[in-house]
N, C-alpha and C positions, 0 to 999 in steps of 0.2 A: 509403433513409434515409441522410441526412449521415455521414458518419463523425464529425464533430463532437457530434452528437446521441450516434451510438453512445459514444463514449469519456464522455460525460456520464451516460449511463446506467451504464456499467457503473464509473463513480468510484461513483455511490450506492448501487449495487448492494453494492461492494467497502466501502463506509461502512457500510452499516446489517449487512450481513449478518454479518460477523465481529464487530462489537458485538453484536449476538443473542448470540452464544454467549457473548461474556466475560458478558456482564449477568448471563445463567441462572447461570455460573458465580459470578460476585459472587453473587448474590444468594445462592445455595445453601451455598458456603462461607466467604464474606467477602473480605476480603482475606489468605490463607493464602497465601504467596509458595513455600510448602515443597510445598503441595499442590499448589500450581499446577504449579509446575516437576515432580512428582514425574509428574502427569498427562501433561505434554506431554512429557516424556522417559522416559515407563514402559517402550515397548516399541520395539521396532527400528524397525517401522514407523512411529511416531509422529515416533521420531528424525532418521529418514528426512524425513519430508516436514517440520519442526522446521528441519534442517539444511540441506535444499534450499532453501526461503525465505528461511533466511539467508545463502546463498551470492548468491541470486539480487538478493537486496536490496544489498548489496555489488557486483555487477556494476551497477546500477541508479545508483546514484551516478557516477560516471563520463558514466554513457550522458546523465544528467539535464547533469553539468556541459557535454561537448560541445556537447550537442543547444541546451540555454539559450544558449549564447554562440554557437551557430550562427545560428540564429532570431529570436535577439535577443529570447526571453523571461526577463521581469523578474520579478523574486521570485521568486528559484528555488530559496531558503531553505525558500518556504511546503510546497513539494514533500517537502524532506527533512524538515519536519514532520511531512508527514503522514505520509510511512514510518514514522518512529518513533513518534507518537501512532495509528496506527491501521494502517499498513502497509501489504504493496505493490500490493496491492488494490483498494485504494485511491489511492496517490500515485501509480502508473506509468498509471493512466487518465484521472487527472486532467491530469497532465505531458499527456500525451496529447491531452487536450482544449485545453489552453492551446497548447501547439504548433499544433496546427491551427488555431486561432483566428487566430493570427499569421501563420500560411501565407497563411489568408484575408484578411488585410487589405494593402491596398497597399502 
């Protein structure tokens, strides 16, 4: 299979599946910003993988601005949207796919 295909897949993968849980989450406690946080920062462990995400998302910007002006892909705004509206699970597979895209064409 492409590798294009693969990074395509695994943006929607990285899109729907981390909206699974916030949704359960919305829906079970609302918009509670105290629970929320109180959830994703309860325990060391959660901290832990909380904190790595954010590091790694932070490393990820960089890699996105090089890689975009290397390649010469455009809108690479939409990227760091998505990290933020939905995260890097989604925006570093996508990056991913659009890179290749461009790799691919003449």
């Amino acid at each position: 299979m492409p590798r294009k295909i693969v990074y395509l897949i695994f943006a929607l993968i990285g899109l729907i599946v981390p909206y699974y849980f916030l949704i359960s989450f919305l829906m079970a406690h609302g918009l509670d910003a105290r629970l929320f946080l109180k959830q994703l920062l309860g325990t060391p462990i959660s901290t832990f993988f909380a904190v790595d995400l954010m590091i790694s998302s932070l490393v990820f910007l960089p890699f996105l601005k090089q890689e975009a002006d290397r390649h010469s892909v455009k809108h690479s705004w939409v990227y760091v949207l998505a990290l933020f509206t939905v995260g890097l699970s989604f925006a570093l597979p996508l990056f991913l796919w659009a890179r290749e895209s461009r790799l691919q064409s003449p």
